[in-house]
C-alpha positions as CSV (number, residue, x, y, z in Angstrom):
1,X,-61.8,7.7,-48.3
2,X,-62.8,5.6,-45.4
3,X,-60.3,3.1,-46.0
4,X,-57.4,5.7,-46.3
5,X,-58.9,7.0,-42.9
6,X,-58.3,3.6,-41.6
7,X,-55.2,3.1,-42.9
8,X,-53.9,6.6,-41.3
9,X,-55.2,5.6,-37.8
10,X,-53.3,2.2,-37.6
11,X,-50.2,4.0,-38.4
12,X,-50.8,6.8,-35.4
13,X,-51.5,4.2,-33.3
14,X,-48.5,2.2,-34.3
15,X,-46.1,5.3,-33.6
16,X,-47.6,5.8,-30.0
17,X,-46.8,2.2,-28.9
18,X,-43.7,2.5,-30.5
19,X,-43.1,5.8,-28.4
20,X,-44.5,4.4,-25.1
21,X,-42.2,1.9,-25.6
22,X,-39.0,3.5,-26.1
23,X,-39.9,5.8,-23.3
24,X,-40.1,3.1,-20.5
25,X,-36.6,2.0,-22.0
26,X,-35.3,5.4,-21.0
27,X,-37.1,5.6,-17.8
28,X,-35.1,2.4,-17.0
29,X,-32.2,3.5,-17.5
30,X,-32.5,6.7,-15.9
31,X,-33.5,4.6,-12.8
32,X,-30.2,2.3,-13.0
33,X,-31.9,-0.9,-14.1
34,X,-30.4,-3.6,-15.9
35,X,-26.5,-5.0,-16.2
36,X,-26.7,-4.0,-19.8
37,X,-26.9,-0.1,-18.7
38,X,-24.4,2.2,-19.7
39,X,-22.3,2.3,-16.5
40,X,-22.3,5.4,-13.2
41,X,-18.6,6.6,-12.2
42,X,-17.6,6.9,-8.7
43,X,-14.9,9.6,-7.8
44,X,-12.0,8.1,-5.9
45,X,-9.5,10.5,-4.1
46,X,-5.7,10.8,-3.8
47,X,-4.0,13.2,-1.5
48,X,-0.5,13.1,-1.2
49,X,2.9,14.8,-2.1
50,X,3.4,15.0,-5.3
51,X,6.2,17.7,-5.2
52,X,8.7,17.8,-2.7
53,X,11.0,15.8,-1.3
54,X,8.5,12.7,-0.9
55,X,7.3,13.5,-4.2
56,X,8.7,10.4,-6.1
57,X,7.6,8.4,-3.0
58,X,3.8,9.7,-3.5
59,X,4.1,9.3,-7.0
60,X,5.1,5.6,-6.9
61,X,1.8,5.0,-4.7
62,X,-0.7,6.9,-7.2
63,X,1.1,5.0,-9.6
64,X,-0.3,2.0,-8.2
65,X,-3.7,3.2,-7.7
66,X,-4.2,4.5,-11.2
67,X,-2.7,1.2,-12.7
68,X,-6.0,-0.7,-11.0
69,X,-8.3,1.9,-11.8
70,X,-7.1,1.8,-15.9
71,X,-7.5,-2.0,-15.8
72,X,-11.2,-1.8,-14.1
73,X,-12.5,0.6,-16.4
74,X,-11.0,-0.8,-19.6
75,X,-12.5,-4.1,-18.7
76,X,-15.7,-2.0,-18.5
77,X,-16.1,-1.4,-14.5
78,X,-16.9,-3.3,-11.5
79,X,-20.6,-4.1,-10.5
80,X,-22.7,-3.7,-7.6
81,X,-25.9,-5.0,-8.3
82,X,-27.4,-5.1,-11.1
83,X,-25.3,-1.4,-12.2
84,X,-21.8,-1.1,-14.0
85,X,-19.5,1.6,-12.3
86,X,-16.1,3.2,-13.5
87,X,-13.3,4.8,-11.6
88,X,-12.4,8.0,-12.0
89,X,-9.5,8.8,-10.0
90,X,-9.0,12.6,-8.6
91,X,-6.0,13.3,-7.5
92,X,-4.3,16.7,-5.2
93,X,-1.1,17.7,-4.0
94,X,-0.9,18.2,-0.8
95,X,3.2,17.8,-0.5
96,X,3.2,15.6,2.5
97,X,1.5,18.9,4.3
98,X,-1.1,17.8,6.9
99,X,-3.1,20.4,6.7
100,X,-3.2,20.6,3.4
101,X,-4.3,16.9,3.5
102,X,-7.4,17.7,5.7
103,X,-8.6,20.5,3.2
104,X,-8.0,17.9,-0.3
105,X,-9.9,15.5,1.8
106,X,-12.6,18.5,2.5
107,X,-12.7,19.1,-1.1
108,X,-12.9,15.6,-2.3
109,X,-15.9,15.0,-0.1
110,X,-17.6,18.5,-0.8
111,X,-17.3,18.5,-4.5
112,X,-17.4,14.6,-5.7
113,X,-19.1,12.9,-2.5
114,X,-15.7,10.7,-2.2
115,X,-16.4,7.5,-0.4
116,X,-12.7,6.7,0.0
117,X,-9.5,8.9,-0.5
118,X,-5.7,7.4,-0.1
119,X,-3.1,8.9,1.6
120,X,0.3,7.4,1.9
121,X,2.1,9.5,4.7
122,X,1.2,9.0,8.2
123,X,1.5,12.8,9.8
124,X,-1.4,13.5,7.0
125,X,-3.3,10.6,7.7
126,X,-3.6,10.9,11.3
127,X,-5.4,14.1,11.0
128,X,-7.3,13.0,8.3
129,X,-8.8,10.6,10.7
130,X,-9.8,13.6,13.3
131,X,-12.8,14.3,10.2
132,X,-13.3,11.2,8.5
133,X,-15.9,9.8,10.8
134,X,-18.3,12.9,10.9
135,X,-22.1,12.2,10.7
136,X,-22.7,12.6,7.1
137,X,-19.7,13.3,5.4
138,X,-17.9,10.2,6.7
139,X,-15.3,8.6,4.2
140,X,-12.9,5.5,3.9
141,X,-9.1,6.4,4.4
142,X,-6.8,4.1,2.4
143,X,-3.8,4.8,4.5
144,X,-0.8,3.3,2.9
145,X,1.3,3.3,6.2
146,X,2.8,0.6,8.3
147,X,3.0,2.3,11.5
148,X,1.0,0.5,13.7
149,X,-0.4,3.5,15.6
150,X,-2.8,3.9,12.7
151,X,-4.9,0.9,13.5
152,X,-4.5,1.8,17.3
153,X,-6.5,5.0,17.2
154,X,-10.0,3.5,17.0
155,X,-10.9,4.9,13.8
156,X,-13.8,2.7,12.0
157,X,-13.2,4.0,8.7
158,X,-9.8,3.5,8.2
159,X,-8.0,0.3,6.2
160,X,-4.1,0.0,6.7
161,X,-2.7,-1.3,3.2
162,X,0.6,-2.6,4.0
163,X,2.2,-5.0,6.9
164,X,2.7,-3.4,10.5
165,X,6.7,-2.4,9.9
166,X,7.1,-4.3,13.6
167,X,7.1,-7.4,11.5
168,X,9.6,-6.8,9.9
169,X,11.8,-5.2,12.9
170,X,11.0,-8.9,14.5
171,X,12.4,-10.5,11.7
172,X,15.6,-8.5,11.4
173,X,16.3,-8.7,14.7
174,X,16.0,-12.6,15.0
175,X,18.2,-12.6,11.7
176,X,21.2,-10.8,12.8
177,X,21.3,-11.9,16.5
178,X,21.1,-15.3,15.2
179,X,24.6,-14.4,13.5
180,X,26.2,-13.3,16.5
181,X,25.5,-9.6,16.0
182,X,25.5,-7.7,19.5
183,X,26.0,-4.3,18.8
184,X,23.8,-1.8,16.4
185,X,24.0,1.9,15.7
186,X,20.6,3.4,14.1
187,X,21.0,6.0,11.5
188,X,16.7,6.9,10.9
189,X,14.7,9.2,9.5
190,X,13.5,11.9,11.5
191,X,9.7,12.0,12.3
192,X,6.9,9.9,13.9
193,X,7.9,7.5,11.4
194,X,11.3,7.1,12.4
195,X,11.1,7.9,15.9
196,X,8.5,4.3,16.0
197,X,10.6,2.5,14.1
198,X,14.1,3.5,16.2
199,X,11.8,3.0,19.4
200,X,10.5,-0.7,18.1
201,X,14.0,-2.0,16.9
202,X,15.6,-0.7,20.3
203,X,13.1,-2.6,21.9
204,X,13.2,-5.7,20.5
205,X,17.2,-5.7,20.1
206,X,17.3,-5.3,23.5
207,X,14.9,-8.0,24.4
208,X,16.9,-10.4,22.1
209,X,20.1,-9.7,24.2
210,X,22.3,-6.8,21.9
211,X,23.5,-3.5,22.4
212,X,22.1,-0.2,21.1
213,X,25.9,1.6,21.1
214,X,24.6,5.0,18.7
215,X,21.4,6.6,17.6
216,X,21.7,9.4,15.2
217,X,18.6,10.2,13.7
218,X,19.0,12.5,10.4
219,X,16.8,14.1,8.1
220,X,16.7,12.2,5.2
221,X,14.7,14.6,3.3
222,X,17.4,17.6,3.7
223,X,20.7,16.2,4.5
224,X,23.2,15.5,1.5
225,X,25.9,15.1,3.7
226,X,25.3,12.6,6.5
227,X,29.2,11.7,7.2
228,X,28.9,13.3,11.1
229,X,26.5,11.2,12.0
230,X,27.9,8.0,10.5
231,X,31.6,8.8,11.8
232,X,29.6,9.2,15.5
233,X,28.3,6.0,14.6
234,X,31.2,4.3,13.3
235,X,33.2,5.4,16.5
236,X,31.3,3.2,18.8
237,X,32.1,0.1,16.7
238,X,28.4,-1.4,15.7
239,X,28.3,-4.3,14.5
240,X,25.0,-3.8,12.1
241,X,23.5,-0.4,11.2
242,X,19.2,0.2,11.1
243,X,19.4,3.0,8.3
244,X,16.6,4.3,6.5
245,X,13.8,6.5,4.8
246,X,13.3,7.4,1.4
247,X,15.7,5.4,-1.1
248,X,17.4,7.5,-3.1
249,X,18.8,9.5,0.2
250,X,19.5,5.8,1.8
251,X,21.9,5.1,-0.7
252,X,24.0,8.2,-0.1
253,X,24.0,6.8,3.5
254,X,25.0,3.4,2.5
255,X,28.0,4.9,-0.1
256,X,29.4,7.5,2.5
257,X,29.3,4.9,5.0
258,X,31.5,2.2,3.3
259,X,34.0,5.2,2.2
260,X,34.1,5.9,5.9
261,X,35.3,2.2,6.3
262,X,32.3,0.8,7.8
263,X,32.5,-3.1,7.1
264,X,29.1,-4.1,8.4
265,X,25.9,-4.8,7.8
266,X,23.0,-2.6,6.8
267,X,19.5,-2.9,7.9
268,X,16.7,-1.3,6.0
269,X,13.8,0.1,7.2
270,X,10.6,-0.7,5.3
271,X,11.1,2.7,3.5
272,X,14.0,2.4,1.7
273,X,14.1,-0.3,-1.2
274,X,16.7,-2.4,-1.4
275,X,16.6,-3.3,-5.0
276,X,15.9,0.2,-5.9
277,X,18.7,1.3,-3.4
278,X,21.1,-0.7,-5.9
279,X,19.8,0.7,-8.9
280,X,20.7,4.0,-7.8
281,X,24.2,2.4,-6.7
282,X,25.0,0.1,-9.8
283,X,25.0,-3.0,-8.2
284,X,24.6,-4.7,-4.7
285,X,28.4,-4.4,-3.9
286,X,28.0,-2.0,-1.6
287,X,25.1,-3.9,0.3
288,X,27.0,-6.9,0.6
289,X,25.4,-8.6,3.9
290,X,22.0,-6.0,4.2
291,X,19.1,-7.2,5.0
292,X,15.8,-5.3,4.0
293,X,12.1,-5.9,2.6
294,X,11.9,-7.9,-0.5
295,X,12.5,-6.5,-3.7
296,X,8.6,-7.1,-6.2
297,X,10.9,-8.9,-8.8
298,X,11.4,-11.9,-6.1
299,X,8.1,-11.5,-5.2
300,X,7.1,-15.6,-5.5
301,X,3.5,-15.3,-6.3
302,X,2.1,-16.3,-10.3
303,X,0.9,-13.5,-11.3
304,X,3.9,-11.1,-10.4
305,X,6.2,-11.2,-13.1
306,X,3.7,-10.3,-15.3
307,X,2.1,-6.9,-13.0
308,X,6.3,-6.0,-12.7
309,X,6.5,-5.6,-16.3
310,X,3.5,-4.2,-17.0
311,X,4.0,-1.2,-14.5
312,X,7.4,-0.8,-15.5
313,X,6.3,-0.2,-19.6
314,X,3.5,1.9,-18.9
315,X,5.0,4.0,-15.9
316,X,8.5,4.0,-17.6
317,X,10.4,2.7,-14.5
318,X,13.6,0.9,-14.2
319,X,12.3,-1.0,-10.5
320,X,9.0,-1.7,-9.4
321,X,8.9,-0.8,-5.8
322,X,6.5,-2.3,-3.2
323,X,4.1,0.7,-2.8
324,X,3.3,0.0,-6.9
325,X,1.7,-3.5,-6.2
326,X,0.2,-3.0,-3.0
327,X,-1.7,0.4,-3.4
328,X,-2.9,-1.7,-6.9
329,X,-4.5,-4.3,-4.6
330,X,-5.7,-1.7,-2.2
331,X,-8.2,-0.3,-4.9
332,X,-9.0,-3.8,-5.9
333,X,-9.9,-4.3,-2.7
334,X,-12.3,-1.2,-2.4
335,X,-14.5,-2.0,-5.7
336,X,-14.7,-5.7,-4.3
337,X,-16.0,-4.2,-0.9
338,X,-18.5,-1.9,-2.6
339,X,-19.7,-5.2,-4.5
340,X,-20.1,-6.9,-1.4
341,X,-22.0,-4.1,0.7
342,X,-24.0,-3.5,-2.4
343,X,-23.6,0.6,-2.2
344,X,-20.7,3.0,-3.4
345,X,-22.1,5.6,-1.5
346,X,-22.0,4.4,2.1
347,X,-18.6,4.4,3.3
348,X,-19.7,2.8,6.7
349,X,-21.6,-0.2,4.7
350,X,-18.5,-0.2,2.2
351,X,-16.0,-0.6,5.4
352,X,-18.0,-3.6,7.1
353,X,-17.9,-5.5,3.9
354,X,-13.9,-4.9,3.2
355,X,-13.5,-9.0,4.8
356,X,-15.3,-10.1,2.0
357,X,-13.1,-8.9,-0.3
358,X,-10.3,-11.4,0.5
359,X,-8.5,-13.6,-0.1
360,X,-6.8,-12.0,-3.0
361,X,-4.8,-14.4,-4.4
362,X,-1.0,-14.7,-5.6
363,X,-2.1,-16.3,-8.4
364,X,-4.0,-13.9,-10.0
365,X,-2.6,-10.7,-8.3
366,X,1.3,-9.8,-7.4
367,X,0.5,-10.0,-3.8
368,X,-1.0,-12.8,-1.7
369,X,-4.0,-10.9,0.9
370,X,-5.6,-13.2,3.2
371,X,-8.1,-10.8,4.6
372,X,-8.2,-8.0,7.2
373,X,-7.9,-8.1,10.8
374,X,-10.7,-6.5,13.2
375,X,-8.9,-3.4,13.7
376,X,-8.9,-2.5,9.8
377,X,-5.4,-3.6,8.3
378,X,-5.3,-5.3,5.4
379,X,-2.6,-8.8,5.4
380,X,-0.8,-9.3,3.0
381,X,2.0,-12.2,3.3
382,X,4.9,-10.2,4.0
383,X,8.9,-10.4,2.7
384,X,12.6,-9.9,3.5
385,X,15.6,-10.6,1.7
386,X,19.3,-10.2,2.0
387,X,22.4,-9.6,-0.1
388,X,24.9,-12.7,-0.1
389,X,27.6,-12.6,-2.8
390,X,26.5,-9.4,-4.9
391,X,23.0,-10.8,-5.5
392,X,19.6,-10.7,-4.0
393,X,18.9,-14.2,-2.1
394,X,15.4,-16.3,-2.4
395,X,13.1,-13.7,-0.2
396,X,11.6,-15.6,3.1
397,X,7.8,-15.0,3.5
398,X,6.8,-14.0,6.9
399,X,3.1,-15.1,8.6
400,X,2.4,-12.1,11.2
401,X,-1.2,-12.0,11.8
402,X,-1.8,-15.8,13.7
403,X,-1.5,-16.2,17.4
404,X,-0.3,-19.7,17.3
405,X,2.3,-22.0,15.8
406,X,-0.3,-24.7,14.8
407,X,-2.3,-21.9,13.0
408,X,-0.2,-21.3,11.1
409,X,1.2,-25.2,10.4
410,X,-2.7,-25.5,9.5
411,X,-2.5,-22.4,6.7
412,X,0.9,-22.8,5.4
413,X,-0.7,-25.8,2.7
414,X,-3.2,-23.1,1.5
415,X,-0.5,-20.9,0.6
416,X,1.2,-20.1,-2.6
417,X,4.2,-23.1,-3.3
418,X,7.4,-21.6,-4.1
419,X,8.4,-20.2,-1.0
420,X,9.9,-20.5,2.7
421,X,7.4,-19.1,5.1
422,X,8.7,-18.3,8.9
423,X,6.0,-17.8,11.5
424,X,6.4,-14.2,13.1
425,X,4.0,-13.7,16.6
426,X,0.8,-11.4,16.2
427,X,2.5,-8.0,16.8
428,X,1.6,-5.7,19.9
429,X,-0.3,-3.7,17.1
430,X,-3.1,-6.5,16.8
């Protein structure tokens, strides 16, 4: 009897070490301990139009966005300490409205603690950034705009995604003068948008020694018949025409234009895609001479070819646009940040660590980054190309962000091979 007793309390006391033990097991895990943990999720936001008439423009950015967050969480989440996290990506509608973009920005922080939230459309993100800096509810914006009034308006949370368009107006500008252009018509978008970029070209067309002979701003997300304004164009005999906004409306532009007998050239704003312009045209007949940012298929980096068809089988699109790859990188960007500041719950931390995310580069992702300038936009190496003989011509990578000519004779051998880089001034912006 005694021995069975014995035998009975060895096995009660080996069932309450074995208990103690699993429960510290659980206790660590409930306190976020090891790598091997199963990993937390972190809410990122999206507000943007996603019906409308910018709705296949918002789309294209989420797109982009989600793309990143699908590869992050399938390779099982980005870390920030010793802890896994995964994405998950909410997303509203707020059809380009901004105060509809202030209240999904409200809701994001009020019902998932957001630390960032995108926003690709500049009259929404500017009074986005009237709330995103309150005490305790501050949040990242991820404003996919390249207006450079964004980083102007001394907001600390905010991180500008693509080049300033003034880049590319510099570039344009040098281009066509260069070929003995003097006189342009502009045929823009209306909105803030427009009315900067009209402003900017004006400016530096002016400065470069041409004419500005007709400005005809149009809305580009209501008009189907723009033939008024281009005849008032056409009348005063430009040379080159600054057209744009969204692409599929800029092609209607481009194709009424030649059947009013323009012979010129086009010039694209940094909205309208020129390769995705000829898809919706057939070809690049009608461009013949244009000039506008580069199309991602030209893109000269590694590992582009590779993101272009990815996106294009799993988003089911004939052309990758620009705002596919670069709103990717953005949210590559933001889980390397949070790595870096250690926390994916202070947006403030998560913002002063956004330099140590770069540089990003071209041979592992479809854009080349090289960091972020004190002001809070990202660079990325930006790109123009023209249309010579029905095809799309070697793009020409453009250096903005440098003050000096030997700075950038110093980077250009740290750059991707493969392309012709052009040094453009630091913009007014920086």
């Amino acid at each position: 009897m005694k021995r069975l007793y014995g035998v009975f309390l060895v096995l009660v006391l080996g069932l309450i070490l074995v208990t103690a033990g699993c429960g510290s097991k659980k206790d660590d895990k409930q306190a976020g301990g090891g790598s091997g943990d199963k990993p937390k999720e972190v809410v990122i936001g999206y507000t943007g139009p996603l019906s409308g008439p910018a709705a296949e423009y918002g789309q294209d950015c989420l797109n982009g966005i989600d793309m990143a967050v699908k590869e992050i969480n399938a390779a099982g989440g980005f870390t920030v300490g010793n802890q896994k996290y995964t994405i998950r990506l909410e997303k509203l509608d707020d059809m380009g409205d901004p105060t509809n973009a202030v209240n999904n920005a409200r809701r994001f922080r009020n019902q998932f603690k957001t630390p960032a939230i995108f926003n690709p459309v500049f009259n929404a993100i500017a009074p986005m950034m009237q709330i995103n800096q309150e005490k305790g509810n501050e949040f990242i914006i991820m404003a996919y705009t390249s207006t450079p009034k964004v980083v102007q308006m001394n907001n600390k949370l905010v991180v500008a995604v693509p080049p300033p368009f003034t880049v590319y107006c510099k570039s344009f500008v040098q281009e066509f003068i260069k070929e003995g252009a003097k006189n342009a018509a502009m045929l823009v978008t209306l909105g803030a948008y427009g009315d900067e970029w009209r402003a900017a070209f004006k400016s530096e067309w002016e400065k470069a020694g041409g004419k500005i002979v007709a400005d005809k701003p149009a809305n580009y997300y209501t008009e189907t018949d723009f033939s008024a304004m281009i005849t008032a164009c056409l009348a005063a005999k430009p040379d080159v025409m600054l057209i744009g906004g969204p692409s599929v409306p800029t092609a209607l532009v481009i194709e009424q234009a030649r059947n009013l007998g323009f012979k010129g050239k086009f010039i694209l704003v940094d909205q309208a895609k020129i390769d995705f312009i000829a898809h919706v045209l057939k070809g690049y007949s009608l461009l013949e001479g244009s000039m506008g940012v580069s199309a991602v298929q030209s893109y000269p980096y590694k590992a582009t070819p590779g993101f272009d068809q990815k996106f294009r089988q799993q988003y089911n699109k004939p052309v990758t646009t620009s705002e596919n790859p670069l709103n990717y990188m953005a949210l590559y960007a933001l889980t390397r940040a949070m790595s870096a500041a250690g926390t994916v719950d202070d947006p403030v931390a998560i913002r002063a660590a956004f330099s140590k995310a770069f540089p990003m580069s071209g041979d592992d992702f479809p854009v080349h980054y090289l960091g972020i300038t004190d002001n809070g936009r990202m660079i990325p190496v930006a790109s123009v190309q023209r249309v010579k003989d029905g095809k799309l011509t070697p793009p020409v990578s453009l250096i903005w962000h440098l003050k000096t000519e030997d700075e950038f004779k110093k980077l250009v051998p740290q750059l991707p091979a493969g392309s012709q880089y052009v040094f453009i001034p630091k913009t007014v912006e920086e």
